[in-house]
Structures are given as structure tokens and as C-alpha cells.
C-alpha positions in Angstrom: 205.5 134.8 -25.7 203.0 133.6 -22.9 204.1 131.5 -19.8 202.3 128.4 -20.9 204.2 128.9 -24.4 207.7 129.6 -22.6 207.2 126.5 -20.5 206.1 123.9 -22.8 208.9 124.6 -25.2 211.3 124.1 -22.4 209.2 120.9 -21.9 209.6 119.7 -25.3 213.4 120.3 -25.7 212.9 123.3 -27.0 215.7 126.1 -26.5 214.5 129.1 -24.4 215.4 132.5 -24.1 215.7 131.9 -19.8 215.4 128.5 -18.0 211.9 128.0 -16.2 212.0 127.5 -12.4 209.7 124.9 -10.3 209.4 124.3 -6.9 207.0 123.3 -4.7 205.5 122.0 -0.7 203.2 120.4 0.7 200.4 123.1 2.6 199.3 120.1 5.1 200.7 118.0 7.5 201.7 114.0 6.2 199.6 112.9 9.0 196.3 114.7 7.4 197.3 114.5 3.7 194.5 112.2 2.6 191.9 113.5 5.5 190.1 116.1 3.5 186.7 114.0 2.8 186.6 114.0 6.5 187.8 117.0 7.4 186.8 119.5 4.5 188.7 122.6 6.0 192.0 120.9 5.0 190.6 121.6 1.5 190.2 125.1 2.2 193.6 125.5 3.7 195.1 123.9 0.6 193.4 126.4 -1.4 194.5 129.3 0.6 198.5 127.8 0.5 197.9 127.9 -3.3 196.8 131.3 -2.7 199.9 132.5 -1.1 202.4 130.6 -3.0 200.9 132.5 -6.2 201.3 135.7 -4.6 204.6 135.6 -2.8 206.5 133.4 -5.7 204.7 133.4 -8.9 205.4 129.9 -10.0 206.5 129.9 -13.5 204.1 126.4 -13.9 202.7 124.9 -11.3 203.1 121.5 -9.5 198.9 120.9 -7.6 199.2 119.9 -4.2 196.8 117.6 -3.7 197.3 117.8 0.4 193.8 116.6 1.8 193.1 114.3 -0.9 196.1 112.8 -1.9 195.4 109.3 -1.4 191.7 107.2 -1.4 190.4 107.9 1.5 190.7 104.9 4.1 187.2 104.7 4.9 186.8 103.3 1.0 189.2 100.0 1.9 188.5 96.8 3.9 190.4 95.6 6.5 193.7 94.7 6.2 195.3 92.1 7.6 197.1 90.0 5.4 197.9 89.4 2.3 194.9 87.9 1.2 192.6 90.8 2.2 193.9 92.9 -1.0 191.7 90.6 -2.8 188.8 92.5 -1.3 189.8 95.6 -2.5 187.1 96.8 -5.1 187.4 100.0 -7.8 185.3 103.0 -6.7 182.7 104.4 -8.9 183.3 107.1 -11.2 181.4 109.1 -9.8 182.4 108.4 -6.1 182.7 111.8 -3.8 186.5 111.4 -3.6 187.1 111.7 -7.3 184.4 114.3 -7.5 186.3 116.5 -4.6 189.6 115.9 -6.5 188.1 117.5 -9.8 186.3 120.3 -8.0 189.8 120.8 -6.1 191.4 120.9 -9.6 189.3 123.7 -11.1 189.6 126.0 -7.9 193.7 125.7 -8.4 192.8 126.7 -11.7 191.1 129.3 -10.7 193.3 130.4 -8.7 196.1 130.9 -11.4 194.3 131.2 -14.3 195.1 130.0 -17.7 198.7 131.4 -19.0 200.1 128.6 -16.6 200.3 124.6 -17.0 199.3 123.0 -14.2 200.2 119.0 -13.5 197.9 116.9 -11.3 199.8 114.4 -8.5 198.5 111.1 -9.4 200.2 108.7 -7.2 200.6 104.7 -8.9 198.0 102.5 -8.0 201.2 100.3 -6.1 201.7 103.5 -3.7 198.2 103.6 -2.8 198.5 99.7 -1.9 201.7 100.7 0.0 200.1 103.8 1.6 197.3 101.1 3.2 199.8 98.8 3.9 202.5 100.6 5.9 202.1 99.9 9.3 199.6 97.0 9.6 200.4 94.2 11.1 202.1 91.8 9.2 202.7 93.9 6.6 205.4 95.9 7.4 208.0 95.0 4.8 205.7 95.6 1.9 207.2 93.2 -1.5 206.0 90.1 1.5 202.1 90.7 0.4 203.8 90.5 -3.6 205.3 87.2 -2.8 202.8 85.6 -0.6 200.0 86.0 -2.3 200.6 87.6 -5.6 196.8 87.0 -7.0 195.4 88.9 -4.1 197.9 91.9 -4.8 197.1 92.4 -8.8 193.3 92.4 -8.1 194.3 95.2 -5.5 196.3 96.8 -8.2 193.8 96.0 -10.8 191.2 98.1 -8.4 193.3 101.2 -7.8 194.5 101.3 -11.8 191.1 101.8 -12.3 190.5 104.6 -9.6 193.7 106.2 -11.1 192.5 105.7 -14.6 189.1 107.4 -14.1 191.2 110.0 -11.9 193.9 111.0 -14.4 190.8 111.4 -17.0 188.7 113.3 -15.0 191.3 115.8 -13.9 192.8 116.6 -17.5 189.6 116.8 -18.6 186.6 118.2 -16.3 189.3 119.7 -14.4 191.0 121.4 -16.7 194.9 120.2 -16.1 197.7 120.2 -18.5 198.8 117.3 -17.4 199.7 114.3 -14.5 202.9 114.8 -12.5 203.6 110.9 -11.8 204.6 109.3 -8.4 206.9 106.6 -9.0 209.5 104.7 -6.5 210.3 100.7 -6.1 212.9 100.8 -3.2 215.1 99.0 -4.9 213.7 95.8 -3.4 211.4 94.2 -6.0 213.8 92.4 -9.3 213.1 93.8 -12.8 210.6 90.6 -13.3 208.6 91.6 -10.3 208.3 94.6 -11.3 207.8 94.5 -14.9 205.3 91.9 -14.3 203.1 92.9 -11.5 203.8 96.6 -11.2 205.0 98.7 -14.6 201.9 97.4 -16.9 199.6 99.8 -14.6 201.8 102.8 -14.3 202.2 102.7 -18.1 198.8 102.4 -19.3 197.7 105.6 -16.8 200.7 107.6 -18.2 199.6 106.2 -21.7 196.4 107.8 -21.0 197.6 110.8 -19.7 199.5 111.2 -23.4 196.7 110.5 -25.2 194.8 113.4 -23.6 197.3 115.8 -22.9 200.8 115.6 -24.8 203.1 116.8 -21.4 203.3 114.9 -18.7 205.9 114.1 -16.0 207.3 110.9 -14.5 208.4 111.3 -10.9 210.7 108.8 -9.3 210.7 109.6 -5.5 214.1 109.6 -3.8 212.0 111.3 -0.8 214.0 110.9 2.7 216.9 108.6 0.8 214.8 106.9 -1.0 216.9 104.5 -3.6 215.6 103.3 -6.7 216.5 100.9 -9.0 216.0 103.2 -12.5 216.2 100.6 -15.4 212.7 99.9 -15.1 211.4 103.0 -15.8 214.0 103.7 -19.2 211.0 103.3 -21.7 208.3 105.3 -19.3 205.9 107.0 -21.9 206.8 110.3 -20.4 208.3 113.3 -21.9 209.6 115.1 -18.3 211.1 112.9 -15.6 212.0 114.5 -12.4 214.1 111.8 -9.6 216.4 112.4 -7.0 220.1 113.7 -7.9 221.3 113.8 -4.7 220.5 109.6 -4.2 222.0 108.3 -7.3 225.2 108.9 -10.0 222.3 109.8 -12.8 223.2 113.1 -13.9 220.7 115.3 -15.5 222.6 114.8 -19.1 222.7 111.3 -18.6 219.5 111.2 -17.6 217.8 113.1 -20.6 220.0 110.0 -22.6 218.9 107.3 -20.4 214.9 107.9 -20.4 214.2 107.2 -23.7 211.3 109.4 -24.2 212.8 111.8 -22.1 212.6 115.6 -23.8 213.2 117.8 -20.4 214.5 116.6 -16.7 213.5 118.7 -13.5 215.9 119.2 -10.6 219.3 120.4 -9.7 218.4 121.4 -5.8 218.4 118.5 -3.0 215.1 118.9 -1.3 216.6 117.6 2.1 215.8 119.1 5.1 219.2 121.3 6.1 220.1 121.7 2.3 221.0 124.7 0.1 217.6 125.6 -1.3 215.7 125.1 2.5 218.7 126.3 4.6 221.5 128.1 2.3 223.0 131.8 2.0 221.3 133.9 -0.6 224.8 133.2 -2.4 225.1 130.5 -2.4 221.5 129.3 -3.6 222.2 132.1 -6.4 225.7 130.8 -7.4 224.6 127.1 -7.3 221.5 128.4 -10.0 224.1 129.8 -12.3 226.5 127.0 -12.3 223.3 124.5 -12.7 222.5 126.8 -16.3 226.0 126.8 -17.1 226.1 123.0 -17.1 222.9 122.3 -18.3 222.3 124.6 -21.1 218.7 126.3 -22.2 217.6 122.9 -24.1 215.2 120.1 -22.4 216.3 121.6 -18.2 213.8 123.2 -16.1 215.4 124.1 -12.3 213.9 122.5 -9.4 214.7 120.1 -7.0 214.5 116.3 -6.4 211.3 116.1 -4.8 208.9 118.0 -2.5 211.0 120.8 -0.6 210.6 121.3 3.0 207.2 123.4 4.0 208.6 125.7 5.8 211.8 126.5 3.2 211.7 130.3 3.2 209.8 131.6 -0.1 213.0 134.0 -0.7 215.0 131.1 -0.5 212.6 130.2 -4.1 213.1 133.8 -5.4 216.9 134.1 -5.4 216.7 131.3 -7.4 214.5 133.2 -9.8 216.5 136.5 -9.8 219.8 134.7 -10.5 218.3 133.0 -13.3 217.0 136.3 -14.7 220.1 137.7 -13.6 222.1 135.2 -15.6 219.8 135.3 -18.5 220.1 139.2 -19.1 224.0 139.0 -18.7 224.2 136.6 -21.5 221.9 138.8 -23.5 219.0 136.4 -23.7 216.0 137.9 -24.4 212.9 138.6 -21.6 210.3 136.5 -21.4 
């Protein structure tokens, strides 16, 4: 059995002979993340974290980091000021360079790893870009005021961006030769389930609707980054066969999770991606007992082992390979086969 084959069974709720393992960091600083059209060598040293990350762990799928060009660029938005100003935001061309360098980037990762791997693209909801743009400016720090005050001006801002992410999440499974979007999702807790069924969830389900209709695996992220906490009832019927959210944030286990999401065939996680935590600070023990009590609890069936979110850059890579010998450890002690 290949890697890719291994994988995707675990991704369809398949049982597995040893439970897959994915982690993953960002190679660039937040303050540069989406600074790569101006700044190409923040490309390159993307590429070349890539690079090393396949050669000192030898990811069992792969999570892109899209450091450089996570976001639309800044230079492709008006000024904004207030509310109303999001009416002025306008789609990009299809063919705009950011999009183009976001493909290209694509197919050197793939390159990189080659084709016995699944690779998922970070496509980011076209709310978090609007967020992204927003934090910060003045008079718009709390970011649901621009929703209320001028809720006209914010959909033709999300309308705009759904269309970027559209042609992005298109582009990438297809020129770019992914298996697949990994999904940024996160409300706060601070918009109701109207508001957000309303004026948000329409565009995050069509692109994962997309997404499905072009590739059948694709995961639903909902970011509990830095203590992030999210209200989870609006993303129960998600289109989305993996979700990945924050354990460590919120009573949803991973059992009652693969229950709640009800398209939900695998869930990611297990390790809090904290700074100071087990998997970026722990004993080689201790990282390798939690492993086997995560498998023990969760079985071989629809669980892959990671962690909430992004892990700290500078977690030490053996921190990510005891986890890997414990679960090969574990798997040959209970006599299941090699993969």
C-alpha cells in the first residue's frame, strides 16, 4: 500500500493498519506572511523550509505552508477607513500575479514531495481576509462593528474575496496539482448564528463545495489559535469530510466530534499546539506515552494524530518523530501490519 492510499483511507473512515501522523509550522515570520509578491526570497525560504521538513520528518501527508502568500497582498485593497470603504473592495483577475505565484508555489511543494503524498492547500475564508485588512485600522478594531454598521458594504467585500478564493481553490487543485484545500475557519464566538449564517457561512460553503466537487478530501479547520473560542454549531453541516479545531479550547472531544460534524469521516488533533506544551516543550516520554494513550482512545477508524493548529516554529523536529516512533512502536506491539 502507498502513502497516498494509507492516508486517504484513514481520511475516509477507513480502518488502517497504523494511525497517520500530521504536523506542521509556519517557515516565516507572521509579520512577513503575506509579503512574498514584494519580497520574492520569502518564497524561496518557504521552499527551502519544505525542503527540510521533508528531509528531517518525512510527513506522512502534508499540510502547504503558504508563508509569503498567505493572504492578498495589501497593495491589491483600497483604503480602509470605515465601514463603508469595504464596498470598494473589487475581485482580482484570474489571472492576477498573486494567484499565479500561489499556483506556481503549489507545484514546486509538489515537487518537492512528489506524488505518493496528498498535499492540502491553506485557503483562508474570504471573512479572514476581510479581518486580516481590518485588524488594526482605525475604527475598526472590534471587527463584527463594520458587519453591523454597514452590512451592504461588508457582503460586496465578501462577495469580492469569495471570488478570489473561488478562482484560488480551483486553480490550486487543478493547475497546481493539490489533493485538496485545508480550510481556515474561526468566528470568535462574537457574531449570533443569524449573522453568521446569513452574511458569513453561504461563502465558506460554496468554496468547500467546490473544493468537493474537484477533489473528494478536504479539511475544515476551525482555529482556536492563541485561545481562540468558537462557537461550533454553525459549522455542524460543513461539506467537509476532515475537520481539525482546537481540543484544548473547548469540551468537543474527538469522538464527539466525528458525531457532531455531520459530514465528518476523520478528525485531526490530539496535541495542544500552545507554546510551552507537550508536543513543543515535553520529555521524549511523555510526548510518546500521550501518542499511545491518544490511539488507545481513539482507535484506527476516521483519527489521524496532530494537533490543534499550527505548532510553534521552532518545536524541535524530534519532538515530531517520537511521536512517529511511538506510533510505530504501538502499531507493531499490537501486531498491526507495516505500512
Amino acid at each position: 500500500m502507498t502513502k497516498r492510499e494509507w492516508v486517504t483511507k484513514a481520511f475516509n473512515g477507513e480502518k488502517v493498519d497504523k494511525v497517520p501522523v500530521g504536523f506542521w509550522f509556519h517557515f516565516l515570520d507572521n509579520e512577513v506572511i503575506s509579503d512574498g509578491m514584494k519580497d520574492p526570497s520569502l518564497i524561496e525560504q518557504n521552499l527551502e523550509g519544505h525542503r527540510r521538513f521533508r528531509d528531517e520528518f518525512d510527513p506522512d501527508f502534508v499540510k502547504l505552508m503558504s508563508d509569503g502568500l498567505f493572504y492578498r497582498p495589501d497593495y491589491t485593497y483600497p483604503e480602509l477607513k470605515t465601514s463603508s470603504d469595504l464596498a470598494k473592495v473589487e475581485a482580482l483577475p484570474r489571472d492576477h500575479e498573486w494567484l499565479n505565484a500561489c499556483v506556481e508555489h503549489a507545484k514546486k511543494v509538489r515537487e518537492i514531495f512528489g506524488n505518493d503524498i496528498l498535499i492540502f492547500y491553506n485557503v483562508p475564508s474570504p471573512f479572514h481576509h476581510i479581518l486580516k485588512q481590518l485588524t488594526g485600522t482605525s475604527g475598526m478594531k472590534e471587527y463584527p462593528k463594520c458587519l453591523a454598521e454597514d452590512p451592504e458594504s461588508f457582503m460586496k467585500a465578501n462577495d469580492a474575496l469569495l471570488s478570489d478564493m473561488l478562482n484560488l481553490t480551483e486553480r490550486v487543485l487543478t493547475e497546481g496539482q493539490m489533493d485538496g484545500i485545508y480550510f481556515g475557519l474561526h468566528n470568535d464566538n462574537v457574531f449570533t448564528d443569524e449573522q453568521y449564517n446569513k452574511y458569513i457561512a453561504p461563502s465558506e460553503i460554496k468554496i468547500l463545495e467546490l473544493a468537493n466537487s474537484i477533489k473528494p478530501i478536504n479539511i475544515a479547520h476551525v482555529c482556536g489559535y492563541r485561545g481562540r473560542v468558537n462557537n461550533f454549531d454553525v459549522y455542524k453541516d460543513y461539506p467537509a469530510k476532515v475537520f481539525n479545531w482546537s481540543l484544548h479550547t473547548t469540551d468537543l472531544t474527538i469522538a464527539e466530534g466525528k458525531k457532531f460534524f455531520t459530514n465528518c469521516t476523520c478528525v485531526i488533533g490530539g496535541y495542544d499546539q500552545s507554546p510551552g506544551s507537550l508536543i513543543h516543550a515535553g520529555s521524549k516520554k511523555d510526548i510518546q506515552n500521550f501518542c499511545i494513550e491518544l490511539i488507545k482512545e481513539n482507535g484506527q477508524e476516521g483519527f489521524v494524530i496532530g494537533a490543534d493548529c499550527t505548532i510553534p516554529s521552532d518545536t524541535p523536529i524530534e519532538n515530531l518523530i517520537y511521536v512517529k516512533e511511538a506510533r510505530d512502536a504501538f502499531s507493531e506491539r499490537e501486531g498491526w501490519k507495516r505500512i
